[in-house]
N, C-alpha and C positions, 0 to 999 in steps of 0.2 A: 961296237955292237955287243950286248951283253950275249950270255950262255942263256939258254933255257933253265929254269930252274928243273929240279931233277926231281923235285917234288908237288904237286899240284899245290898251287897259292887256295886255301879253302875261308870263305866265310863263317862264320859260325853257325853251323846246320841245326842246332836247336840250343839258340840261344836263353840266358837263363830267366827266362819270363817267369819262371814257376816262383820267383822271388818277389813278384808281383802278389800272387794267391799267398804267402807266406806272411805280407805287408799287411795285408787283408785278416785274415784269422787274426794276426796278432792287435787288431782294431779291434778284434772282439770282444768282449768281457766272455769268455765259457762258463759262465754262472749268470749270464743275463737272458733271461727265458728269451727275450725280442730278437735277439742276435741270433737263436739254434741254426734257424734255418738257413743265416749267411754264412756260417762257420762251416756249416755244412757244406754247402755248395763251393764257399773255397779252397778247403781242405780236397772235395772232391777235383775240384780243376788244378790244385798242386798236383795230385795223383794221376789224374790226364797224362799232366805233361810228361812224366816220367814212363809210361806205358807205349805200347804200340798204337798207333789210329788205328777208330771204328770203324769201319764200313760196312752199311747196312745192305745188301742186296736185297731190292723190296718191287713190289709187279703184282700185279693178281694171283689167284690160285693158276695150279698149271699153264704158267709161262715159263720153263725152264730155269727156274732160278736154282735149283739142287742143282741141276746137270753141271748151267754155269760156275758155281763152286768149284764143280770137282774138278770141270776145265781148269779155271785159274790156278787150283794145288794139284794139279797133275796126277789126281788120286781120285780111285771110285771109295769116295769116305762119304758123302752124304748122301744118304736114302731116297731115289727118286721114283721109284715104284709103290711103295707102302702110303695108300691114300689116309690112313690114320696119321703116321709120323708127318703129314703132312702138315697141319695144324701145331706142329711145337718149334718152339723158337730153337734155331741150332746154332751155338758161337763156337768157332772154329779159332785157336790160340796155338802159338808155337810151341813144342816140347820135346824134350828130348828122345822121350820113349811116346808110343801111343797110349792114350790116356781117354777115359769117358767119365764124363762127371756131370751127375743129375739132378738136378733141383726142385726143388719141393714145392707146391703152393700154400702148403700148413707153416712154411718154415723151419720144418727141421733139418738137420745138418745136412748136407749134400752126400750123395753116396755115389764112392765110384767103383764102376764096373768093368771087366773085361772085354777085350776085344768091341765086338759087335750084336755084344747083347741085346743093344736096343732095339736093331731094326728085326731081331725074331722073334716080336712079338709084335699081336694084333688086339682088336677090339674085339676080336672074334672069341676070344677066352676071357672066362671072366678076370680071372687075374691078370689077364693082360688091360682088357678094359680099365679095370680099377685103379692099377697101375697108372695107366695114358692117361685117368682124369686128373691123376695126382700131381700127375708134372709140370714144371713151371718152365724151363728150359731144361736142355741139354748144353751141355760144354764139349766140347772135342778137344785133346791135344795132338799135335801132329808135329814132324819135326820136315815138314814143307819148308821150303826158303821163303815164299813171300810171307807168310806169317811170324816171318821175324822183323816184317815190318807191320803188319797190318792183323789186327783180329779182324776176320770176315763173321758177320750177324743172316744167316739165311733164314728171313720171315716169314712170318705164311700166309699173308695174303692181302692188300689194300685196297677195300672197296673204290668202287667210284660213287661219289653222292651225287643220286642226280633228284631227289626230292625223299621225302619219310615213307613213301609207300615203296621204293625199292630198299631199303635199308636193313631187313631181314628176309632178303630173297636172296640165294645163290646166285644170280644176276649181278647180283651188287657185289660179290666177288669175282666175277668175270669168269661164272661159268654157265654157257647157254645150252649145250647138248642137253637133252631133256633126260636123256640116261645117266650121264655123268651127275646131274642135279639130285636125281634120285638115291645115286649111291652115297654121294658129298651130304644129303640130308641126312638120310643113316648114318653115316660115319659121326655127324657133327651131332646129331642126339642121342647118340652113345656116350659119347665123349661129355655132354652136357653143354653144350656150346652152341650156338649160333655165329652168322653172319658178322654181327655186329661185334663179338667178342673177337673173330679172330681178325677183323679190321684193327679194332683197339690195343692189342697185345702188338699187333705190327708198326701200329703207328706209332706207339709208347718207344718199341725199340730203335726206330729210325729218329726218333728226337733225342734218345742217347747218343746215338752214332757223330762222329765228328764229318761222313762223307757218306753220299748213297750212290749206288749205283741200282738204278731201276729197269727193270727188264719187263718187254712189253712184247707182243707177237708180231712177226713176222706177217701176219697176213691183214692188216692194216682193219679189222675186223672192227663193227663198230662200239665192244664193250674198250676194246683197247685203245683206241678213239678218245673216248670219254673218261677212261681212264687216267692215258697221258694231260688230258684237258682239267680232272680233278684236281691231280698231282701239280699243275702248275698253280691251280688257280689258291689251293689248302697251304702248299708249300714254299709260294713264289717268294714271300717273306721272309723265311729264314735257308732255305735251301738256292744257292745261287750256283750258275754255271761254274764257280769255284768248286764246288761241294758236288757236285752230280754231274754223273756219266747219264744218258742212255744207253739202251742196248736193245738191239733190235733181234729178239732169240728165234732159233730155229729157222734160221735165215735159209737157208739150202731145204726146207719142208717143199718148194714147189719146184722139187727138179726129180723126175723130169717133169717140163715145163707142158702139163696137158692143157690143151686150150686157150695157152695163152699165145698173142701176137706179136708180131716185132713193129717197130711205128708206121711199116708200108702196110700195113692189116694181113700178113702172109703169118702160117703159124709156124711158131718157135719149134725148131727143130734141137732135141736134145742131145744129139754129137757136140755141137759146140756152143749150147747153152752156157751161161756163168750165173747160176742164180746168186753169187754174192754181188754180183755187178746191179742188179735188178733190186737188190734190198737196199744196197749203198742210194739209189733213186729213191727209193721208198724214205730213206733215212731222213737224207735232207728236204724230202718234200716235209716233211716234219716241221724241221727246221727252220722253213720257212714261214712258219706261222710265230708270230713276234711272242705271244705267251710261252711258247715251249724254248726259244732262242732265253728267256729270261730264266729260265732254268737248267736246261742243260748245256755241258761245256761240248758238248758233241755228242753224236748217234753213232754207235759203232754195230754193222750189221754182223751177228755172230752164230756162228753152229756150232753149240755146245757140243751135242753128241758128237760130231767129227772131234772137237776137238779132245774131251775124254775117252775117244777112241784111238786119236795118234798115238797118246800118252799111254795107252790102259790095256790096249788091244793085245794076246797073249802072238807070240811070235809064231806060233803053229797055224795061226790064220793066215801069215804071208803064204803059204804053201799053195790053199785053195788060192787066193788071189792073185799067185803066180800062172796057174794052172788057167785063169780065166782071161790072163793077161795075152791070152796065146790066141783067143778069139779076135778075129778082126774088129776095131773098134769101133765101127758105124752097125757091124751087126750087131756087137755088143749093148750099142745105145738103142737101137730097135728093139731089145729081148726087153729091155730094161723100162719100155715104153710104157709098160701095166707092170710095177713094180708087185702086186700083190700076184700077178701069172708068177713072176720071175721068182718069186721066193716059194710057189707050190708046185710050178707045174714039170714036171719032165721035158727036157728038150734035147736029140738028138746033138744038137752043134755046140750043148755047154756043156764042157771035162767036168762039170763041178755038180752035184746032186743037189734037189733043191732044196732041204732040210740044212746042207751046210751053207748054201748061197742065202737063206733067209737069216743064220745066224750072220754074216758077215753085214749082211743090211741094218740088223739090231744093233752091233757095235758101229759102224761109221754111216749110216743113211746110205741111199740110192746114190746120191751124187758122191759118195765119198768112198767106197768102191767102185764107181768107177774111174775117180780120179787115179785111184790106187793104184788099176788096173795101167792107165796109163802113164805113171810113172815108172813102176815095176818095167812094162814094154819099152820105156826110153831106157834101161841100165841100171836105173838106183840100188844103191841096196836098202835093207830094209831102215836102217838109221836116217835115210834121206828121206826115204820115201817118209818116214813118222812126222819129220822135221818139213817138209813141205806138206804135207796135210794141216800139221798146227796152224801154218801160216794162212794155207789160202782158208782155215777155221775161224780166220779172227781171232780168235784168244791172242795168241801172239801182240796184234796191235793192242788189244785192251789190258793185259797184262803191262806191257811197255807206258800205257797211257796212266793207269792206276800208277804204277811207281811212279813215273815223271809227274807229270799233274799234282796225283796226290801223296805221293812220298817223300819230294821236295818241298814242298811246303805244311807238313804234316805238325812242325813247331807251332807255326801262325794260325793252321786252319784250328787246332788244340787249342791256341791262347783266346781267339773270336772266341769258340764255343764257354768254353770257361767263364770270358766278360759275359760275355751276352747273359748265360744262367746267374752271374751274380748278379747284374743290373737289370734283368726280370725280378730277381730277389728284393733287390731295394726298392723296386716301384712299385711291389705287391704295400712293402711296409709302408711306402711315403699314402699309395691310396687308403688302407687301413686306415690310418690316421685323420684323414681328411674326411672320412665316412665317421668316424666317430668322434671327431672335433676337436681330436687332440691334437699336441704336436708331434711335426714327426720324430721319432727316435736319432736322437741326436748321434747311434752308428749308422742309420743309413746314411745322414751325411759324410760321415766320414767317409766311408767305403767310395760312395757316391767323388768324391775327391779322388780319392786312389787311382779309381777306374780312371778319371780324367788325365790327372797328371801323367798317366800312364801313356796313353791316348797322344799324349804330346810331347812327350821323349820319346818313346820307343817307334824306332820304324814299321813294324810289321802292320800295327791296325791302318795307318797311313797306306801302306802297299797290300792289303785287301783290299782297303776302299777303292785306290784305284784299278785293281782286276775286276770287281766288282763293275764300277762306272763301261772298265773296256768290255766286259763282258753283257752288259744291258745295252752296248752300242750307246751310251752317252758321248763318245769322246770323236771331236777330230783330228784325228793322225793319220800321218802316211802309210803304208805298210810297211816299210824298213822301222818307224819308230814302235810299231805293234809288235814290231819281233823284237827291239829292242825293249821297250816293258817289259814283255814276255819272258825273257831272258834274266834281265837283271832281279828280276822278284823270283827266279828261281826256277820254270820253267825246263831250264836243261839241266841243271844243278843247281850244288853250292858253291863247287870252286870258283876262284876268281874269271878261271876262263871261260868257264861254262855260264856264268853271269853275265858275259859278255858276247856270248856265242861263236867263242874263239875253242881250238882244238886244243888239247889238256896239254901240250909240249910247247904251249905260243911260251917265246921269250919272256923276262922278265917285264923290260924295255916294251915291247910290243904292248905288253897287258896295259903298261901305265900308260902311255901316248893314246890307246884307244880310251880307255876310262876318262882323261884328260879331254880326247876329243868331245866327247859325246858329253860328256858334263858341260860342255859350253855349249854344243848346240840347245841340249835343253835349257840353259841359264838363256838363252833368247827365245825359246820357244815359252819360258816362264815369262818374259817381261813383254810378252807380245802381245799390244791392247786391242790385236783385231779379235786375238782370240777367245771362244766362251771360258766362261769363267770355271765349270767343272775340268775343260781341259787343261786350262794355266795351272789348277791346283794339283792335278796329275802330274802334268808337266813340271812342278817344283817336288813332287815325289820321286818323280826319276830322276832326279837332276841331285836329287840328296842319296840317296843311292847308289849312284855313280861317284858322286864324289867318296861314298864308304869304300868300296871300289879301289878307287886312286889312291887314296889313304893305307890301305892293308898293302896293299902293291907298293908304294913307295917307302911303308915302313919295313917289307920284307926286303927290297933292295938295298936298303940302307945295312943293312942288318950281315947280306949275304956281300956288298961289297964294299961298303962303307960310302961315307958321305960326299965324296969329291965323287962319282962316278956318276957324269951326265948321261941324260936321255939324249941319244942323237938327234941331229937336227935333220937328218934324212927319214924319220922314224917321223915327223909334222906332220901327219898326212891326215886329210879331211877325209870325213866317213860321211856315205852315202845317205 
């Protein structure tokens, strides 16, 4: 039996594709006017590959998408109260010191600013006004740890189209309150903007993005309805279960749970309510509809404000919280039953004044104080108690989801985006041509070659395609072989073990007999003529993958113990 290797056996996590886009520019003559616009686009997708992925967070007006930001960076850095700043595009990027940098619509240089200059201004001054019409985006730098993987894009706002006479109504951004409309039209005829512009500025920026993550309401309302139904139906084409989270925001908005029932028709008593439980239902009834399954990789039901509250909440709040923790907590959940009594009105049997109980309700909602309350009453201290609010917050899973999902594959989901804008590129020129009778420019063919040849050595657009197939539910497999896809495209990682969905310390010996295995079962799941024909082509994706697998694992054993040291024969062991 060999040793564990002492250092994890890793794949190469962003292999050199960008050699690809390199192949490409230099196809180009940079003096041949026909070419600009491919040289462009190539150069831009070498540039991709070397950067952090995009992700766009994108949803209607006021669906929490600021709040969930600041969840995900553990930081109150994006503006969710100022209805003006609402309307401007915000890229959040890694840096070392904090950093604000503004962009222009005229083009001139970008100017950066101090601290949180932006959000103290309003439309309500005229230089402030002047200003907000002027800007094109905002940039942020932050020296957050997920933004060392990820520039996060917070948009503002994607219609739903549901014909041309909603299409410059507030509606069509998915706001109904008749007062909110009224202020949202103010704000946006200040600004010089409509409906339609701040649709178009959002959509622009979610087709930069390399991933979206979409955020929709909590209370299954019917602009959000139609929203998540436009988004599948405008984006199902290039936005796939690869590429897009849902997020179900404000998940904990109906706790306590007034008027609602449990399935004997008896009503929902708030002591032992779980409204994440109740969204998680909502989630996948979603889900269930085959349009939305073709878009998104899952529904994750989330409470931003809890969770920028675990993170953000100052420690002098534990004090009142403690102090409320000492109330019995079924009276507690009765006080709490008219959350807007609990945060104005006096009550003899609460320690805590209501002016400090309503600020506690601002930072982590009704349900998030009182969870607070009763973790504080089990012992915790305050690090625990933060560290159990994140989680039953959601952020935690969807945080864990964005890197795995899309941090593991953040090389492949770059290089897709990349082809696809150059061979939108070339079919723009091949039509051109064909509209004006000429021939086509003898670089789209070229490039047009590139992209292919590309396509049929390199693994990665192969192992899209089939996530893709698994993720439209084209394929038939077992569940064991769905984790093992899963898996070896990257899934749990890059290393060799996590490819294989084995623990980072598996043997040498072990890595390669598994690899070994499963590379034959799929070499009969390839040659097996019961099966349809998009599965066998799968199944010969996995099957070459796995043997990459075997390959890297048996040239590092070779390496670590030289060539006479056999795979044991007690190590043969068939996988499930």
């Amino acid at each position: 039996m060999l040793h564990p290797h002492p250092v994890p056996l890793t794949t190469p996590s962003e292999p050199e594709h960008h050699q690809l886009f390199d192949r490409i520019a230099q196809a180009v003559d940079s003096d041949d006017p026909v070419g600009v616009d491919l040289l462009s686009a190539a150069l831009a997708a070498r540039t991709r590959m070397t950067q952090p992925m995009r992700v766009a967070v994108a949803g209607q007006i006021k669906r929490g998408k600021s709040t969930l930001v600041n969840a995900l960076l553990g930081e109150e850095i994006s503006d969710t109260g100022q209805l003006e700043l609402t309307f401007n595009v915000c890229e959040f990027h890694h840096a070392e010191r904090p950093r604000l940098l503004v962009h222009f619509k005229d083009g001139r240089a970008p100017e950066e600013w101090q601290g949180r200059a932006l959000s103290r201004l309003t439309a309500r001054t005229s230089d402030g006004l002047h200003l907000l019409r002027s800007i094109r985006k905002v940039e942020v730098g932050r020296p957050a740890p997920l933004l060392r993987r990820f520039r996060l894009v917070d948009t503002p706002g994607l219609g739903s189209v549901l014909g041309t006479d909603a299409e410059n109504t507030l509606a069509f951004l998915g706001i109904d309150d008749p007062a909110e409309q009224a202020e949202a039209a103010r704000v946006l005829k200040e600004l010089g903007q409509d409906a339609r512009s701040v649709h178009t500025e959002s959509a622009a920026e979610m087709d930069r993005a390399d991933a979206v993550v979409f955020v929709f309401s909590r209370g299954l309302g019917r602009a959000d309805q139609q929203a998540v139904e436009s988004f599948a139906g405008s984006y199902g084409e290039v936005v796939s279960p690869l590429k897009a989270f849902g997020v179900l925001s404000r998940s904990d908005q109906y706790w306590p749970p007034a008027g609602e029932t449990d399935r004997d028709g008896m009503p929902v008593d708030a002591y032992d309510h779980d409204p994440m439980a109740t969204a998680r239902r909502i989630a996948d009834s979603y889900l269930e509809r085959p349009a939305v399954r073709r878009v998104f990789r899952t529904i994750v039901p989330v409470s931003g404000l809890l969770g920028v509250g675990a993170q953000c909440m100052p420690s002098d709040c534990f004090g009142p919280l403690a102090d409320l923790a000492k109330v019995p907590p079924r009276k507690l959940a009765d006080r709490m039953e008219d959350v807007h009594l609990f945060c104005v009105r006096e009550y003899p049997d609460l320690p805590v004044p209501p002016g400090i109980r309503a600020g506690l309700v601002e930072r982590l909602g009704a349900w998030g104080v009182f969870l607070a309350c009763g973790f504080l009453r089990d012992g915790l201290d305050e690090e625990s108690v933060r560290r159990q609010l994140l989680r039953r917050s959601g952020v935690t899973e969807l945080r864990e989801l964005v890197l795995r999902h899309f941090g593991n594959r953040a090389a492949l989901i770059k290089l897709d985006h990349g082809q696809r804008e150059i061979a939108a590129e070339v079919s723009r020129l091949r039509s051109a041509a064909q509209r004006s009778g000429q021939r086509v420019p003898q670089v789209a063919d070229s490039v047009a070659r590139l992209l292919e040849s590309a396509r049929m050595s390199d693994p990665g657009p192969s192992e899209l395609a089939a996530l893709g197939a698994h993720y439209r539910g084209l394929l038939t497999l077992t569940q064991a072989e769905e984790a093992q896809l899963l898996a070896v495209t990257g899934e749990r990682g890059t290393s060799c073990a996590a490819r294989l969905g084995l623990p980072r310390d598996t043997p040498v010996d072990v890595l390669l007999t598994t690899a070994r295995t499963r590379a034959a079962h799929w070499a009969a799941r390839a040659a097996d003529p019961l099966l349809d024909r998009q599965t066998r082509t799968t199944a010969r994706v996995v099957l070459r993958s796995h043997e990459r697998v075997a390959d890297l694992v048996d040239r590092a054993r070779v390496l670590l113990y030289g060539e006479d040291e056999p795979v044991g024969p007690n190590d043969e062991r068939s996988d499930p």
